[in-house]
C-alpha positions as CSV (number, residue, x, y, z in Angstrom):
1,X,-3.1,-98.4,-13.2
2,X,-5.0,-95.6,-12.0
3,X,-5.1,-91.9,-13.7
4,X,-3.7,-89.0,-12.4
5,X,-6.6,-86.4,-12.0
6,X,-6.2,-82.8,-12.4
7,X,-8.6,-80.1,-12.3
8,X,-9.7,-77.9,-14.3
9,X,-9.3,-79.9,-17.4
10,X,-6.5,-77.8,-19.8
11,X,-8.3,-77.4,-23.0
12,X,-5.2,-77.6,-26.2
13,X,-5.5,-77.7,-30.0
14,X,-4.2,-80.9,-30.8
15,X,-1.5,-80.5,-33.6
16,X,-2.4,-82.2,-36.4
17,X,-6.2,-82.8,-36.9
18,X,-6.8,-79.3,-35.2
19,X,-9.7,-80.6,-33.1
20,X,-10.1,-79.5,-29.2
21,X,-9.1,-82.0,-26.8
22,X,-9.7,-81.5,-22.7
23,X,-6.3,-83.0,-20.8
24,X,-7.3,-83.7,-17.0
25,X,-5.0,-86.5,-16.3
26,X,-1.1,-86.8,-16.5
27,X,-1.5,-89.8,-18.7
28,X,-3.2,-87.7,-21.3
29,X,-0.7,-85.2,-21.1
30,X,1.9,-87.0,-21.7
31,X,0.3,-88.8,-24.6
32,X,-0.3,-85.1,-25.8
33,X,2.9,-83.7,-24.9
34,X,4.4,-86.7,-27.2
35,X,2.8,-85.7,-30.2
36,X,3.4,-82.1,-30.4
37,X,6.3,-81.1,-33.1
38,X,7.9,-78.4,-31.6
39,X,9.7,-78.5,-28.2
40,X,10.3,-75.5,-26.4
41,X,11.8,-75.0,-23.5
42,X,8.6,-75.6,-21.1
43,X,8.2,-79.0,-22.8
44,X,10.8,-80.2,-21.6
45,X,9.9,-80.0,-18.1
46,X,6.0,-80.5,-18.7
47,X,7.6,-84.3,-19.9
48,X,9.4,-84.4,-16.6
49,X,6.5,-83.4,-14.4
50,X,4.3,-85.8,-16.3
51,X,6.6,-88.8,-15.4
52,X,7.2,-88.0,-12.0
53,X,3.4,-87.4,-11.3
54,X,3.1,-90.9,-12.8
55,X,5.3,-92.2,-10.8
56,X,3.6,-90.6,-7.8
57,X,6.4,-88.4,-7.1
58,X,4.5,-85.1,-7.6
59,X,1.2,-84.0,-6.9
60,X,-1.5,-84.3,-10.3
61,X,-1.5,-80.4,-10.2
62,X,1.8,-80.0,-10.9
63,X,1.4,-81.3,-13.6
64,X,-1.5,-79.6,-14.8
65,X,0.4,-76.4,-14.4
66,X,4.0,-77.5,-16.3
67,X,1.4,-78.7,-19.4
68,X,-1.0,-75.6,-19.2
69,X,2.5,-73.6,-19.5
70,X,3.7,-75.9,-22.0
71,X,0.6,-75.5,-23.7
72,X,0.9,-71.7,-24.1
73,X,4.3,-71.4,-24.9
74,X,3.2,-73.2,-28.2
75,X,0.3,-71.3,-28.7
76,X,-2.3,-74.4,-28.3
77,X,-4.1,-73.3,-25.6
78,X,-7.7,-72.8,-26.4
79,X,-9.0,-70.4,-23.6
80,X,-7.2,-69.4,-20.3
81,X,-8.1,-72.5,-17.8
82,X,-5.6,-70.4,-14.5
């Protein structure tokens, strides 16, 4: 199965360990997006995004920009990647 790219990579705290981790793909996103605790309103439709870019529906950037929103609304965004 091949990976969704997206560029520039969205750099996110990961909940948890704390560590940095750089999503450029909608696989990883969705992997991240899975983890996360909280899940506010933009998560909802980053997890939607995220599967329809999978299922080659939507465009990789789309994605990118439902996580990176997602991302911020939970305050895990490590620098602004717009």
């Amino acid at each position: 199965m091949a990976l969704h790219w997206f560029s520039p990579p969205v750099p996110v705290r990961t909940e948890g360990s704390g560590s940095t981790r750089k999503v450029s793909n909608a696989e990883a996103a969705a992997e991240e997006l899975l983890k996360w605790t909280s899940h506010g309103l933009l998560w909802n439709l980053a997890v939607h995004v995220c599967v329809a870019v999978i299922a080659d529906e939507m465009e990789p950037e789309e994605c990118r920009k439902a996580f990176l929103a997602a991302a911020k609304e939970e305050g895990l965004v490590l620098c602004s990647s717009d």
